[in-house]
C-alpha positions as CSV (number, residue, x, y, z in Angstrom):
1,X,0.0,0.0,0.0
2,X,1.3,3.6,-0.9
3,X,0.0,6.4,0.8
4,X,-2.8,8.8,0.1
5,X,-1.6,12.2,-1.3
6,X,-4.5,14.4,-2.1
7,X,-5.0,17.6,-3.6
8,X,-7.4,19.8,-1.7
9,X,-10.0,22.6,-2.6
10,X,-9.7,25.8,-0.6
11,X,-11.3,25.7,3.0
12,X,-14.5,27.7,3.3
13,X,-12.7,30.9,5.3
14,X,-10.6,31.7,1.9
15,X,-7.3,33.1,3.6
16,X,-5.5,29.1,3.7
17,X,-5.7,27.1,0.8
18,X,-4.6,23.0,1.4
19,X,-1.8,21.8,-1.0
20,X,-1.4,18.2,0.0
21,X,-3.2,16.1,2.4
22,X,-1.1,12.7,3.2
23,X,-2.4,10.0,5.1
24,X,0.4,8.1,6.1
25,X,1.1,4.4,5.5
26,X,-0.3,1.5,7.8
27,X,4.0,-0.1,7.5
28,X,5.3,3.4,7.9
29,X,8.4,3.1,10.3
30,X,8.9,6.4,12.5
31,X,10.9,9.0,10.7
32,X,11.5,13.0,11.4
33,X,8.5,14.6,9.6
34,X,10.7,17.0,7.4
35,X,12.8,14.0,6.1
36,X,9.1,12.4,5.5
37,X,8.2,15.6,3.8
38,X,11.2,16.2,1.6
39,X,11.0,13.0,0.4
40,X,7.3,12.6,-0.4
41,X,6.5,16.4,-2.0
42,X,8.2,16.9,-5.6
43,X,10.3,19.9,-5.1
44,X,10.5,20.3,-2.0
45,X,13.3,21.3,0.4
46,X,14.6,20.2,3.4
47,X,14.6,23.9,4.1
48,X,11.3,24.7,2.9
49,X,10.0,22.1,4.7
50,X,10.9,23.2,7.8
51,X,9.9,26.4,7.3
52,X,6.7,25.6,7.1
53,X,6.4,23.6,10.4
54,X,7.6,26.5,11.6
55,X,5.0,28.7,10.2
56,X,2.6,26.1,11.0
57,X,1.4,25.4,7.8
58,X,2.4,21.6,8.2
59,X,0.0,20.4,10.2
60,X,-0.6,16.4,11.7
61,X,-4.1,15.6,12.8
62,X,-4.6,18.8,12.4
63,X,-1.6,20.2,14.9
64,X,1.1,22.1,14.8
65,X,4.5,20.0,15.0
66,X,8.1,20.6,15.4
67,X,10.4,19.2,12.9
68,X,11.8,16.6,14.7
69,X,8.2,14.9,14.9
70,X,8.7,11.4,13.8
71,X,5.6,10.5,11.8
72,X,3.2,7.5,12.7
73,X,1.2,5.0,10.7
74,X,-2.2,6.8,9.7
75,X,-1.2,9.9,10.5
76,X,-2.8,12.9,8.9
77,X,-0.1,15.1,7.3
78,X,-1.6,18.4,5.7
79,X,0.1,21.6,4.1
80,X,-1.7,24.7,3.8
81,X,-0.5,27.8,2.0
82,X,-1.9,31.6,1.3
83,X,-1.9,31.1,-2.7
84,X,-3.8,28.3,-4.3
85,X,-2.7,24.8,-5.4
86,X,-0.9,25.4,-9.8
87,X,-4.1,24.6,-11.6
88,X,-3.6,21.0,-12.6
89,X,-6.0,21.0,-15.8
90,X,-4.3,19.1,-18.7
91,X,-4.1,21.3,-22.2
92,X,-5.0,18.8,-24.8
93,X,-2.3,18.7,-27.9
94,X,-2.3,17.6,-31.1
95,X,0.3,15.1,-30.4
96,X,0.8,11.7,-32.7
97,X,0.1,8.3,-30.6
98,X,1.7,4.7,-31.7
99,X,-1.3,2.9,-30.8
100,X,-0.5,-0.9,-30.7
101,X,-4.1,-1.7,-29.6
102,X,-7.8,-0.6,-28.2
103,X,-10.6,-1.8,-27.0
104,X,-13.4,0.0,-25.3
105,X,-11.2,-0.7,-21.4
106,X,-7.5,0.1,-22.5
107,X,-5.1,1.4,-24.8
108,X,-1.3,-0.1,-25.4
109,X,0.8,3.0,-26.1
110,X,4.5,2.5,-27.6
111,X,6.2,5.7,-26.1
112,X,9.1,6.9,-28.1
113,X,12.0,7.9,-25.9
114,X,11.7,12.1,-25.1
115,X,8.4,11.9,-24.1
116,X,7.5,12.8,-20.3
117,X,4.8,10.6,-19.4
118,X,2.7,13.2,-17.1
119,X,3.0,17.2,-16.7
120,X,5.4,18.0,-13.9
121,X,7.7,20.7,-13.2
122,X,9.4,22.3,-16.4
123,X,7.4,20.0,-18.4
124,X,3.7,21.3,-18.3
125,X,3.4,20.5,-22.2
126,X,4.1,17.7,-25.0
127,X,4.0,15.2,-22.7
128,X,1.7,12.1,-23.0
129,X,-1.0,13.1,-20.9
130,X,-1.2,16.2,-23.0
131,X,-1.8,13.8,-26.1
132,X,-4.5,11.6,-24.3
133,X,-6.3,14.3,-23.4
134,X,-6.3,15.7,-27.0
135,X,-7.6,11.7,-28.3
136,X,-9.6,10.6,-25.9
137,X,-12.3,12.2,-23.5
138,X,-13.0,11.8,-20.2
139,X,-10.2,9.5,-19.5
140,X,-10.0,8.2,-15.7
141,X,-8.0,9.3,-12.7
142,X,-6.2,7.2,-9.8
143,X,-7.6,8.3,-6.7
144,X,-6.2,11.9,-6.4
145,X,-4.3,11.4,-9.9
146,X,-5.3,14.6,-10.8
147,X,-3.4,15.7,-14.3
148,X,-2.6,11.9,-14.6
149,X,-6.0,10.9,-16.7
150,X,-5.4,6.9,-17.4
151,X,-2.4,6.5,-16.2
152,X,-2.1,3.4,-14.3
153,X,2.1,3.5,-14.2
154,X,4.9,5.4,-16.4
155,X,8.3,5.2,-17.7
156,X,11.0,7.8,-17.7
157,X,11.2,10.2,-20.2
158,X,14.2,8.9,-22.1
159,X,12.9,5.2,-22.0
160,X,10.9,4.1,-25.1
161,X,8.2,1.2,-24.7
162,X,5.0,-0.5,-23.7
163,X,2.5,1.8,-21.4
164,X,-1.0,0.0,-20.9
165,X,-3.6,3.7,-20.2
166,X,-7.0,3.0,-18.6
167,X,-10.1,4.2,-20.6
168,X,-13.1,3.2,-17.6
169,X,-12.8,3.6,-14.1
170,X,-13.6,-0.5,-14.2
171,X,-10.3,-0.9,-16.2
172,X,-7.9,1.4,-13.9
173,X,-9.0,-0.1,-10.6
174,X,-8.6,-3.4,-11.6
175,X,-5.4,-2.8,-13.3
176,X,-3.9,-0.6,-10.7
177,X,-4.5,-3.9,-8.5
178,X,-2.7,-5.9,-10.8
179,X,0.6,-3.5,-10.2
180,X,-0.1,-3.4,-6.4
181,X,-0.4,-7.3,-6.7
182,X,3.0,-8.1,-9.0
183,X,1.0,-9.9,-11.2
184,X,1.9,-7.8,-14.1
185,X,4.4,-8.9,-16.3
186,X,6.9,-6.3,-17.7
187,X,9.8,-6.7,-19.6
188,X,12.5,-4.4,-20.4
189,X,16.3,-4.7,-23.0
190,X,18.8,-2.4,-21.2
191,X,22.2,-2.5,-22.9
192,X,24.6,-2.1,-19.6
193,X,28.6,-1.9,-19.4
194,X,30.2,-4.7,-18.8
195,X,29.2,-8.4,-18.3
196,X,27.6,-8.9,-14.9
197,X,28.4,-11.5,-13.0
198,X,26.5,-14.3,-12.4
199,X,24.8,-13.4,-16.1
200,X,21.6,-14.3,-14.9
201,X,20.1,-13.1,-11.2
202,X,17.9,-10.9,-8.9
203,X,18.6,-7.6,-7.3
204,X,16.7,-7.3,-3.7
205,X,18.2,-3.6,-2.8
206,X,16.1,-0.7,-1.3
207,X,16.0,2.1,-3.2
208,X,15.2,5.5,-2.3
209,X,16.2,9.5,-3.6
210,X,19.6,10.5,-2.9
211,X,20.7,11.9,0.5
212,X,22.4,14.3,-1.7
213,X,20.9,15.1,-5.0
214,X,16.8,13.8,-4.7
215,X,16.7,14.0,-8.4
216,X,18.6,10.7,-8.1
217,X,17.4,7.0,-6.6
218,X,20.3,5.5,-4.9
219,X,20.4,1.8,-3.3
220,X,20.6,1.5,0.3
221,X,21.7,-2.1,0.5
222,X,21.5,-1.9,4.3
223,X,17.7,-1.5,4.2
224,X,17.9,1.6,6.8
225,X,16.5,3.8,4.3
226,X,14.1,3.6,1.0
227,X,11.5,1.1,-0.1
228,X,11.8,-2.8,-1.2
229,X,12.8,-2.7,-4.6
230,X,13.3,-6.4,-6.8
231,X,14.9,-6.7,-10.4
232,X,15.3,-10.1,-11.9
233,X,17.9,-9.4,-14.7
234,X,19.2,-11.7,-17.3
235,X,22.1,-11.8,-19.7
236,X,20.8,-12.5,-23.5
237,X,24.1,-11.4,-25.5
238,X,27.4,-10.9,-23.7
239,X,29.1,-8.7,-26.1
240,X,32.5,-8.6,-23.8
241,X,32.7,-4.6,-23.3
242,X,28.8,-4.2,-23.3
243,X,26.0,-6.8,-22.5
244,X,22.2,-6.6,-23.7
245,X,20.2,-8.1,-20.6
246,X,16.3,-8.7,-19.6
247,X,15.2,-7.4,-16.7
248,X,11.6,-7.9,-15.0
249,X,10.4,-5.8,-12.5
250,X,9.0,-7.2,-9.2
251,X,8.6,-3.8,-8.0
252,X,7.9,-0.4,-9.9
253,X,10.0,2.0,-7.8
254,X,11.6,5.4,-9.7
255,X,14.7,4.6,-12.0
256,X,15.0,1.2,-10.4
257,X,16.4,-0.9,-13.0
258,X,18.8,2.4,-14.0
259,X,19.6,2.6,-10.6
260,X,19.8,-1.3,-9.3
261,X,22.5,-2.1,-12.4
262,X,24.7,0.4,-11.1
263,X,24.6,-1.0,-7.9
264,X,25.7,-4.2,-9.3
265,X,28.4,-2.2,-11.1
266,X,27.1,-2.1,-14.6
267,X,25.1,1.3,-15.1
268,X,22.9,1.4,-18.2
269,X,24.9,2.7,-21.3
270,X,24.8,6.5,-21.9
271,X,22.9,7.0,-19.0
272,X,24.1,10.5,-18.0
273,X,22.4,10.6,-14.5
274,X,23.6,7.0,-13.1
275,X,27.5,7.3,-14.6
276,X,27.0,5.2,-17.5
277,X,28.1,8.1,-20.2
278,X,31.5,7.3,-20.2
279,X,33.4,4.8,-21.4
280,X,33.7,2.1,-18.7
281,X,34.7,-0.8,-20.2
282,X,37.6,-1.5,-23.3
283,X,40.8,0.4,-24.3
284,X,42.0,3.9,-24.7
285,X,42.6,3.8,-28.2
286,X,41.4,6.8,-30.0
287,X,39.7,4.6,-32.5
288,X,37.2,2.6,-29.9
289,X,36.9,5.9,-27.9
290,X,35.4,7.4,-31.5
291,X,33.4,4.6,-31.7
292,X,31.7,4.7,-28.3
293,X,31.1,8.7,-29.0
294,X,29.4,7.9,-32.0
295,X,27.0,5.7,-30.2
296,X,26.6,7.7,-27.9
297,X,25.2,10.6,-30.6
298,X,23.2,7.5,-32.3
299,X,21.2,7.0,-29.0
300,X,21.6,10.3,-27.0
301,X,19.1,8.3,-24.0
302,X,19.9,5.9,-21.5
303,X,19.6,2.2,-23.5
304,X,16.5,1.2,-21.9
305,X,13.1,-0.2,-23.4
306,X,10.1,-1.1,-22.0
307,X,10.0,-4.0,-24.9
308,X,6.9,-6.5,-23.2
309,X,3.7,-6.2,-21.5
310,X,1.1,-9.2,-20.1
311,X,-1.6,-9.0,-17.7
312,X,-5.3,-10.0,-17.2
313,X,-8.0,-8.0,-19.4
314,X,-9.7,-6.2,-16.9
315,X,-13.2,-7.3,-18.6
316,X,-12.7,-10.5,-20.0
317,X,-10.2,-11.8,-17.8
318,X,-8.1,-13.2,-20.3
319,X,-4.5,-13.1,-20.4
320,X,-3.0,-10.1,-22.7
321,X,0.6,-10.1,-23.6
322,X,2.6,-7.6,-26.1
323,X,5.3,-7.1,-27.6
324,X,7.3,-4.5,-29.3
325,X,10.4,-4.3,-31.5
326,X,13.8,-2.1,-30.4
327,X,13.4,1.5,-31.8
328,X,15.9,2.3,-34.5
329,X,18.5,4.2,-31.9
330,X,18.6,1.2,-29.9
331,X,18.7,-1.4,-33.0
């Protein structure tokens, strides 16, 4: 279970309007509320955070807190500021959509790499959500998915692949229990450095944002911070400096397989964020390092794609599995 983050209307007196309303996980160990904060609230700083439990507009159960508070399971964490919640209606855009099937219940998008899945910050256009809402009318939300419509899960930006999008509420809550459940299949092709070792095998590391750059996950192998996170990986083509492997997510946690092969020491190639845009593995010679650079323009994205997709029709309860080539930069 995840827990509740709502976006509120305005309360009734007009002068506080609530932001986020955060009903805290039944499993949640204790932890100081502005680490719980920081960590929960895109954009936010520790410093910010603080601030306002100073100021009081964090409140739990509706009290005032310091920040050393360390939050409990079902606690009721809400933030409350003088300007109104960023207007969260989607602009439809005439964006193309590789549609690999429909049926009254779902669509099976193929996301070309460079396209952000939902609006966000610095990316409040052009982004999938943008095209749904353009296609398709009156799309579902997640319960307080507001700005999401359909969107049952995501992929980064620069991955390319398989995206299942509910079109009935029916069809996003019993696909959104699928992902809670791990019954979902997904498979993804990452081209990492290096051959791992053993070539086949399962990553059980927490992951969790950086302690010093949150725009980054980072495994905490020592389970003191983060969430459970599980990659089963797979080596299909040892190619001696490089290695294409399979990976199958137990778990859907932020940049996990990205961030659970560099653990393992073999970060996804040209993937800028996690190390894996330089050359790691081979020689020095000018020739190979030319090589690697031109690569490197060929698929300016982390080698990652979301390449298969199975899981029970929502309706008819039959078993639906796709597929989908390698796009051209990755080929």
């Amino acid at each position: 279970m995840t827990d509740d983050i709502e976006y509120a209307e305005p309360g009734e007196d007009g002068d506080l309007y609530e932001h986020h309303r955060i009903v805290v996980d039944k499993g949640q160990s204790p932890v100081r509320i502005d680490k719980f904060l920081t960590d929960k609230i895109a954009n936010a700083t520790r410093n910010k955070v603080q601030q306002g439990i100073e100021t009081e507009a964090v409140r739990v159960n509706d009290r005032p807190v310091k920040p050393s508070y360390k939050v409990q399971p079902m606690d009721v964490i809400t933030v409350s500021l003088p300007e109104p919640p960023r207007d969260t209606d989607v602009v439809p855009e005439d964006i193309p959509l590789n549609i690999v099937f429909e049926d009254d219940e779902l669509l099976i998008i193929n996301k070309p790499a460079g396209m952000v899945v939902h609006p966000a910050y610095q990316n409040w256009t052009g982004t999938l959500v943008n095209a749904l809402t353009y296609h398709f009318r009156q799309l579902p939300t997640t319960q307080n998915g507001e700005g999401r419509p359909g969107l049952v899960h995501r992929i980064d930006k620069d991955t390319s692949g398989l995206l299942v999008i509910a079109k009935t509420e029916w069809a996003m809550t019993h696909l959104a229990r699928q992902f809670f459940d791990h019954s979902i299949e997904r498979t993804y092709y990452a081209l990492v450095w290096g051959e791992p070792n053993p070539p086949d095998g399962t990553i059980d590391v927490n992951l969790g944002r950086s302690l010093k750059d949150r725009r980054v996950t980072t495994a905490f192998p020592d389970g003191d911070f983060g969430r459970h996170a599980v990659t089963h990986y797979k080596t299909l083509q040892p190619l001696r400096y490089v290695s294409l492997v399979q990976c199958n997510l137990e778990t859907g946690r932020t940049h996990q397989i990205r961030a659970h092969m560099q653990h393992i020491g073999h970060p996804l190639f040209n993937d800028a964020t996690y190390g894996g845009d330089k050359i790691l593995r081979g020689t020095t010679f000018a020739k190979y390092r030319q090589f690697v650079e031109n690569c490197f323009k060929l698929m300016p994205r982390q080698a990652l794609h979301a390449k298969s997709l199975g899981f029970v029709h929502p309706r008819t309860r039959q078993w639906l599995q796709f597929d989908s080539d390698l796009p051209e930069d990755f080929k």
